[in-house]
C-alpha positions as CSV (number, residue, x, y, z in Angstrom):
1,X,96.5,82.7,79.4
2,X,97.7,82.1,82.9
3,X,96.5,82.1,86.2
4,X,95.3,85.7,87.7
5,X,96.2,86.2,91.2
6,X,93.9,89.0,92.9
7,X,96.4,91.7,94.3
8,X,96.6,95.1,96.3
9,X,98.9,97.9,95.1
10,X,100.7,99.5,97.8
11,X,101.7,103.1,96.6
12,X,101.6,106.8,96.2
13,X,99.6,109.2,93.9
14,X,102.2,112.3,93.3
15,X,102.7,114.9,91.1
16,X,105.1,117.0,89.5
17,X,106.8,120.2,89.7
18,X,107.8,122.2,86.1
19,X,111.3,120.9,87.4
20,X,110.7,117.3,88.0
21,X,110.0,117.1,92.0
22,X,107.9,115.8,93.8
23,X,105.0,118.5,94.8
24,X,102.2,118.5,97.6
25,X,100.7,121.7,96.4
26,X,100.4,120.1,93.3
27,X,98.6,117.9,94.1
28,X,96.1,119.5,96.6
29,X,95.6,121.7,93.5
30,X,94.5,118.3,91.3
31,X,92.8,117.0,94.1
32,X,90.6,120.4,94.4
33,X,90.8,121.6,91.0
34,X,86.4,121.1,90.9
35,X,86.0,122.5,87.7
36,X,89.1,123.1,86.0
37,X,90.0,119.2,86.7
38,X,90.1,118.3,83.0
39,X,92.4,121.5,82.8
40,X,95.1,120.7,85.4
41,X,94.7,117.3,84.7
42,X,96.5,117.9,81.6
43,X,98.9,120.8,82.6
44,X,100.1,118.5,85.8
45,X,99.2,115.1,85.1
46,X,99.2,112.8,88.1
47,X,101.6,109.6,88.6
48,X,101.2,106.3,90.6
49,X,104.4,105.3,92.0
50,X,104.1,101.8,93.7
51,X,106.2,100.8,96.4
52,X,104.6,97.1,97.1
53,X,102.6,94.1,95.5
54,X,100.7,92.3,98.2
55,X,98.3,88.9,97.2
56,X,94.7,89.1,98.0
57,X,92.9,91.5,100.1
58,X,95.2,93.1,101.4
59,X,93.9,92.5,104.2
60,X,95.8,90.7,107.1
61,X,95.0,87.4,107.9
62,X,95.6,84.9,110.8
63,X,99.0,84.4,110.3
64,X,99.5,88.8,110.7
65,X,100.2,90.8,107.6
66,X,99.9,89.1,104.4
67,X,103.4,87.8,102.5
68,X,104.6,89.7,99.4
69,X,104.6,87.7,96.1
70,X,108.1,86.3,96.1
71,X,110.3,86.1,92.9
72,X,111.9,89.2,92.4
73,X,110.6,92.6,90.9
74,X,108.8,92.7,87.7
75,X,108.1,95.7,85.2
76,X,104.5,95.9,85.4
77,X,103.4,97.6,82.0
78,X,99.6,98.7,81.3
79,X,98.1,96.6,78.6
80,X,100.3,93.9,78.8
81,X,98.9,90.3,79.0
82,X,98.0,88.5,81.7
């Protein structure tokens, strides 16, 4: 099965404009939304973009920031195995 490394996602929750950009408003309205959530949760569904994979905690340690797992980029895909 592999070893599992804990990790900390660096990223963004956005979404989406009827044309495919980026929208704030948007997403004030999702994060507001009370209860019509369910609603606008299907009309504008939201996205996770990540920008970074950092090991542990995330937290920094005594050396400063923590290092980024090194060996290039990797398609992270849910449901895939460990």
């Amino acid at each position: 099965m592999g070893t599992r490394l804990p990790l900390v996602l660096d990223g963004e929750l956005v979404v989406l404009d009827p044309g495919g950009q980026l929208s704030f408003t948007a997403l004030q309205r999702r994060a507001t939304a009370g209860r019509n959530a369910r609603a606008l949760a299907a009309e504008m569904p939201a996205h996770l973009i990540v920008f970074d994979i950092l090991p542990g905690s995330g937290v920094p340690g005594p050396g400063g920031l923590p290092r980024r797992y090194r060996g290039g980029t990797r398609q992270i895909q849910p449901g895939a195995p460990g």
